[in-house]
C-alpha positions in Angstrom: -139.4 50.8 12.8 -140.0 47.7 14.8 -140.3 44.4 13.4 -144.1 44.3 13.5 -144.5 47.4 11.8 -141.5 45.8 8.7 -143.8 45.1 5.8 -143.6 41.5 4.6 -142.2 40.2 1.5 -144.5 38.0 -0.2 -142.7 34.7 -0.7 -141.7 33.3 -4.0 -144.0 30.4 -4.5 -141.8 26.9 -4.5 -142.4 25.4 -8.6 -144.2 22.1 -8.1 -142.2 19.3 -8.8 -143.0 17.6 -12.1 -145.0 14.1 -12.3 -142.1 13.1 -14.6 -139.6 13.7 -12.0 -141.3 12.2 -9.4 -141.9 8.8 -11.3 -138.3 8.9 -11.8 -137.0 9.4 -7.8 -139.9 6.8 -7.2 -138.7 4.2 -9.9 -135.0 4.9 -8.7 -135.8 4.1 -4.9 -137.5 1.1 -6.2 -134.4 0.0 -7.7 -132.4 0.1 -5.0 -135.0 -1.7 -3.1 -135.0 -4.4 -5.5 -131.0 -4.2 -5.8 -130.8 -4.6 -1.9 -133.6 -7.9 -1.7 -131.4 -9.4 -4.8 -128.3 -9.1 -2.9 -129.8 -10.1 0.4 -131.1 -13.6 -1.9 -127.9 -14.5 -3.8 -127.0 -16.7 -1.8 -130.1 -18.7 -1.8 -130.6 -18.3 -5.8 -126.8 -19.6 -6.4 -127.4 -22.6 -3.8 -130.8 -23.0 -6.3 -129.1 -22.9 -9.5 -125.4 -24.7 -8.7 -127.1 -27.3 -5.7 -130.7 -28.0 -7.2 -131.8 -26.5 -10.5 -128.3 -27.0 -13.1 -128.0 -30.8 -11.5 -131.6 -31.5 -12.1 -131.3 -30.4 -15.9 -128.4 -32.6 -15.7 -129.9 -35.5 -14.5 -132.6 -35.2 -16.8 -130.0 -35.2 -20.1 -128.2 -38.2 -18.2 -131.6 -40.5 -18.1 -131.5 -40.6 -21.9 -127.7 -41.9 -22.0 -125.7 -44.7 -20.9 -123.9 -43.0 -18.6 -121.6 -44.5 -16.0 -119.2 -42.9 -13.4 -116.7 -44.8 -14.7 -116.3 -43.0 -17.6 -116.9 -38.8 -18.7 -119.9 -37.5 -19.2 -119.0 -36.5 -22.9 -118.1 -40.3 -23.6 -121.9 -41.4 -22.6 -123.9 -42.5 -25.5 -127.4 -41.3 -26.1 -129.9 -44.2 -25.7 -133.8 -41.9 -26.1 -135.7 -43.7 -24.0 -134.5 -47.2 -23.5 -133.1 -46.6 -20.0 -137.3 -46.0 -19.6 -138.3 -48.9 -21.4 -136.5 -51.2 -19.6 -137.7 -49.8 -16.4 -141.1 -50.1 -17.2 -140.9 -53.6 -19.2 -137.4 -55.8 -18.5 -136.4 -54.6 -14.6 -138.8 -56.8 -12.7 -136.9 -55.5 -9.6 -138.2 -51.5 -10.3 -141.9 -53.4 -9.9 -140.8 -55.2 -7.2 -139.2 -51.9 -5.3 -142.7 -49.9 -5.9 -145.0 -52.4 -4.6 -142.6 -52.5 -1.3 -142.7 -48.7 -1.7 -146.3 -48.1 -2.1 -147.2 -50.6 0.7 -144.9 -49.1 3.0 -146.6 -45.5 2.7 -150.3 -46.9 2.6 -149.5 -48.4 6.4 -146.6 -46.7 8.0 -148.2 -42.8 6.9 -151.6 -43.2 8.2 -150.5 -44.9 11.5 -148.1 -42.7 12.2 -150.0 -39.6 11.8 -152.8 -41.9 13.8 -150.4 -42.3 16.8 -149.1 -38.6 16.4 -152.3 -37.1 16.6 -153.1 -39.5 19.8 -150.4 -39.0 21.7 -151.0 -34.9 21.0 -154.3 -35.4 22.3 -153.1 -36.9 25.2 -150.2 -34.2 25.5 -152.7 -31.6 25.6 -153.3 -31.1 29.0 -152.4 -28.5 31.7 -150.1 -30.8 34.3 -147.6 -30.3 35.8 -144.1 -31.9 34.1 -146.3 -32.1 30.6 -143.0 -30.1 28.6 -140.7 -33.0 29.6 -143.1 -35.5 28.2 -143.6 -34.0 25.5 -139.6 -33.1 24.8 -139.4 -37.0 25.8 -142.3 -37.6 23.0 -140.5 -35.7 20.1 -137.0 -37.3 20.8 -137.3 -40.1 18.3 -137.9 -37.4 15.8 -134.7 -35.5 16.2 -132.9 -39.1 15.9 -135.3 -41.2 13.9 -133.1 -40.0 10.3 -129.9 -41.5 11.6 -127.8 -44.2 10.7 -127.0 -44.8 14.7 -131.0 -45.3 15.9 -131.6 -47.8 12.1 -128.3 -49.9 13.5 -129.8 -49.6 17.2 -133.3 -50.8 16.3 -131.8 -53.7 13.8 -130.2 -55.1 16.7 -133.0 -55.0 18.7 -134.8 -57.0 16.4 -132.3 -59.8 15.7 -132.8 -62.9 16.9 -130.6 -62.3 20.7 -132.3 -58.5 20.5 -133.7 -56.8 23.2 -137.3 -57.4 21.6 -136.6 -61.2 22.0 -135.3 -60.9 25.4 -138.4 -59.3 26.0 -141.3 -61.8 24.6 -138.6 -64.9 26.4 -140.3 -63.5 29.7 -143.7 -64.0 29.1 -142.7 -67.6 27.6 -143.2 -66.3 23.9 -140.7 -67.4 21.2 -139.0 -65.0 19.3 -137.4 -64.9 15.5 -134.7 -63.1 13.2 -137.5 -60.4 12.6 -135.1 -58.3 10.5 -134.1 -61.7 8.4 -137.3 -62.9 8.0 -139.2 -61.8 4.5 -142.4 -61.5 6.2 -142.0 -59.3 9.1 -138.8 -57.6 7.7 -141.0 -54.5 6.0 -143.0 -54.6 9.0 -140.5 -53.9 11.6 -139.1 -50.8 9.0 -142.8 -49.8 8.7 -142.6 -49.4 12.8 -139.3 -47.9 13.1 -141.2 -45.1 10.8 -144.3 -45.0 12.9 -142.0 -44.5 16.1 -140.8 -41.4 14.8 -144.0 -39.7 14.8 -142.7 -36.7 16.6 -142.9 -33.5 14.0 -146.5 -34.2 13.4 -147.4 -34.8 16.9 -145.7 -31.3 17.3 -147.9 -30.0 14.7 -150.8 -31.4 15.8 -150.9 -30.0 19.1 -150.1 -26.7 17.5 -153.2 -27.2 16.0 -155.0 -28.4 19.1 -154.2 -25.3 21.2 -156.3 -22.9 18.6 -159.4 -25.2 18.8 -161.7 -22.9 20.9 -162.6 -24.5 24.6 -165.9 -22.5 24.1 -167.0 -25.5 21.8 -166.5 -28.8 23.6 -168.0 -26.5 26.6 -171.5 -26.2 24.2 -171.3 -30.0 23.1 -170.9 -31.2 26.7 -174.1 -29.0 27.8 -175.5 -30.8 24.7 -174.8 -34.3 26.4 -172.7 -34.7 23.3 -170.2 -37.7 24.1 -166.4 -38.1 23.7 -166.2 -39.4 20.4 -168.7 -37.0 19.3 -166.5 -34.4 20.4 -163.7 -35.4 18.9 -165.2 -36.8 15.5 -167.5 -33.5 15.3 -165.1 -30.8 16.7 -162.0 -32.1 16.5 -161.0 -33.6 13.6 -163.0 -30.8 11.3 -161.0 -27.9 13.3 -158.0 -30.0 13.2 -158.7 -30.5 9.0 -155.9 -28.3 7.9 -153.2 -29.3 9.8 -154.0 -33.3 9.2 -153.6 -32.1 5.2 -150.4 -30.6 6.0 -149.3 -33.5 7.8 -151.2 -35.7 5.2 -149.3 -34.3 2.2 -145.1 -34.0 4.1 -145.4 -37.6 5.5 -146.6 -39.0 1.9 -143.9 -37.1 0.5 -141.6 -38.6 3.2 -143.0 -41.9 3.3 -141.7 -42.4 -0.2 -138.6 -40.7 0.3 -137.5 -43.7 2.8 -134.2 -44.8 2.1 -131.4 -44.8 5.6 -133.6 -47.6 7.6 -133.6 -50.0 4.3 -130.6 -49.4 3.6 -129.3 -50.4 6.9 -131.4 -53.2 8.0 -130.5 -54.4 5.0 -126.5 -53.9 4.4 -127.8 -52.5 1.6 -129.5 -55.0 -0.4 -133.0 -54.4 0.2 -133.1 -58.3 1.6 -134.2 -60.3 2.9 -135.9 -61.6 -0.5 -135.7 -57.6 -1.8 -138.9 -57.7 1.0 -137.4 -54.0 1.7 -136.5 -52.5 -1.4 -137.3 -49.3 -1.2 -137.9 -47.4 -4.2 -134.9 -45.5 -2.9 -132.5 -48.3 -2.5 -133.6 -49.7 -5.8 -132.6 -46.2 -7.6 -129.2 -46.3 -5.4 -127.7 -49.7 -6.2 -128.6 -48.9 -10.0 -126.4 -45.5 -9.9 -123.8 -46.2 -7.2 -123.5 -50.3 -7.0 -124.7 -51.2 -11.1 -123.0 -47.9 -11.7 -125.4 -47.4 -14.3 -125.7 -43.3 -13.4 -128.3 -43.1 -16.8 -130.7 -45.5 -15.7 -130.9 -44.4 -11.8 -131.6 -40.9 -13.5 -134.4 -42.1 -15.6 -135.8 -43.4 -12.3 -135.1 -40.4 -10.3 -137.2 -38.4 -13.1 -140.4 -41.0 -13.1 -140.4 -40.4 -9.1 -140.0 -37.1 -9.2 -142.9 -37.0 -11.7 -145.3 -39.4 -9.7 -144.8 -37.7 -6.3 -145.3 -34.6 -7.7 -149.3 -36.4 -9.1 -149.8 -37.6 -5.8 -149.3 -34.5 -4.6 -151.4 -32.7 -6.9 -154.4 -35.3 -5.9 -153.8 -34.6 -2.0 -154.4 -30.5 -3.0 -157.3 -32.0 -5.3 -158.9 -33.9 -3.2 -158.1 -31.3 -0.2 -161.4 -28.8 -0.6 -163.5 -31.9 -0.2 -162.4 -32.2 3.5 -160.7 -29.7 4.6 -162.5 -27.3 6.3 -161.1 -23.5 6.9 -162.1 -21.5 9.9 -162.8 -18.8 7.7 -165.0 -20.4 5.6 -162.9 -19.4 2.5 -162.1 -21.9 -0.1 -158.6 -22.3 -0.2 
């Protein structure tokens, strides 16, 4: 009998698996996916809890004490909310250090991201050598944060600084410009605007996606540079100025290593830069009153946290998606 002619067995048919078991080998592999991506974030969510989230809780029990490094954290007295009454009613020096704050980030954060998003349009060109210029461009950025380029730029502003050397030539007199109150916050506020590199980087991120194909149709429509630019460029560019908009506010606020060294420290001359910053410092670390610096760590947090809500707010207003879909 050859194997053609061999009759054929009829298979057993295979029992279908049930639904139950399934759901089970499905939930299981989940599991170990989930297991896996919790491992893989440990170290992220301990940095989160033990660097961030436990000293935060911390600082927030501390702002309704009297606690002082000088003493343990169990021997601090609780105080409710007189560490924020005086803040709000007997420190004239907190009113003093957000008025300096607040007028340092209305006029350093829009000319910066002014001068950033110029010098991007000007970067924006095909030419040869254009990389260096704009590695040369972002430079202050990388170093602008340091305690080296804030001692650098104080002595160029002192009263034998390079900036004086500079004006002698053309016959113009120079000053202290660090020492005097009245152009002390003003030479921090440029300092700032020099480092305009990370959102010059952005923005010409953002002006390589504008399509050519539109400043092509406006020029056959005799449509003129600044109509270009106020009707093309700045709508396309809407999203990225928002995301600039909202980290340099954020930022802006934030500044504390330039006052603190142009100043030794003391927010002088006059307390003309006391940053909000340096105020909350010398209370914790020079007053060594660790409660009250707390209770002003916890009304900034709060406030930048409205003014960033505002930004997102105010945001759909203005900021126009490519899309078209609200975001």
């Amino acid at each position: 009998m050859t194997m053609a002619q061999m009759p054929v067995r009829p298979t057993a048919p295979v029992p279908p698996v049930p639904a139950a078991h399934r759901r089970g080998r499905v939930a299981r592999r989940r599991g170990r996916e989930d297991l896996a991506g919790y491992v893989f974030l440990s170290p992220w969510l301990l940095g989160l809890l033990g660097i961030t989230a436990i000293p935060m809780l911390i600082s927030l029990y501390l702002s309704f004490t009297d606690y002082s490094p000088l003493i343990p954290v169990t021997e601090s007295n609780w105080v409710g909310l007189e560490n924020y009454r005086r803040m709000f009613t007997a420190d004239p020096q907190y009113w003093h250090a957000v008025r300096v704050t607040v007028t340092f980030a209305l006029v350093a954060v829009p000319l910066k991201l002014a001068a950033a998003l110029g010098v991007a349009m000007l970067l924006n060109k095909a030419m040869r050598g254009i990389s260096a210029f704009r590695g040369l461009f972002y430079l202050p950025s990388l170093l602008g944060g340091s305690v080296a380029v804030a001692i650098v730029w104080r002595s160029m502003f002192n009263a034998d600084g390079a900036v004086n050397s500079f004006l002698s030539l053309f016959g113009i007199k120079g000053q202290a410009w660090v020492n005097d109150p009245t152009w002390a916050l003003p030479t921090l506020m440029l300092l700032a605007i020099w480092q305009f590199g990370a959102p010059m980087v952005i923005f010409l991120a953002g002006l390589k996606q504008v399509p050519i194909e539109l400043y092509e149709a406006a020029s056959v429509d005799g449509a003129s540079a600044w109509r270009k630019f106020a009707h093309i460029t700045l709508p396309m560019l809407s999203p990225v100025i928002f995301f600039n908009l909202v980290l340099e506010t954020i930022h802006g606020f934030q500044g504390f290593t330039s006052a603190f060294v142009l100043s030794n420290g003391t927010g002088g001359p006059v307390d003309s830069t006391l940053m909000y910053t340096l105020r909350l410092y010398n209370a914790g670390f020079v007053e060594l009153n660790m409660g009250y610096a707390s209770a002003m760590a916890w009304v900034f947090l709060l406030v930048v946290g409205a003014i960033t809500v505002v930004l997102f707010s105010t945001g759909r207003f203005w900021v126009h998606y490519s899309d078209s879909e609200e975001k």
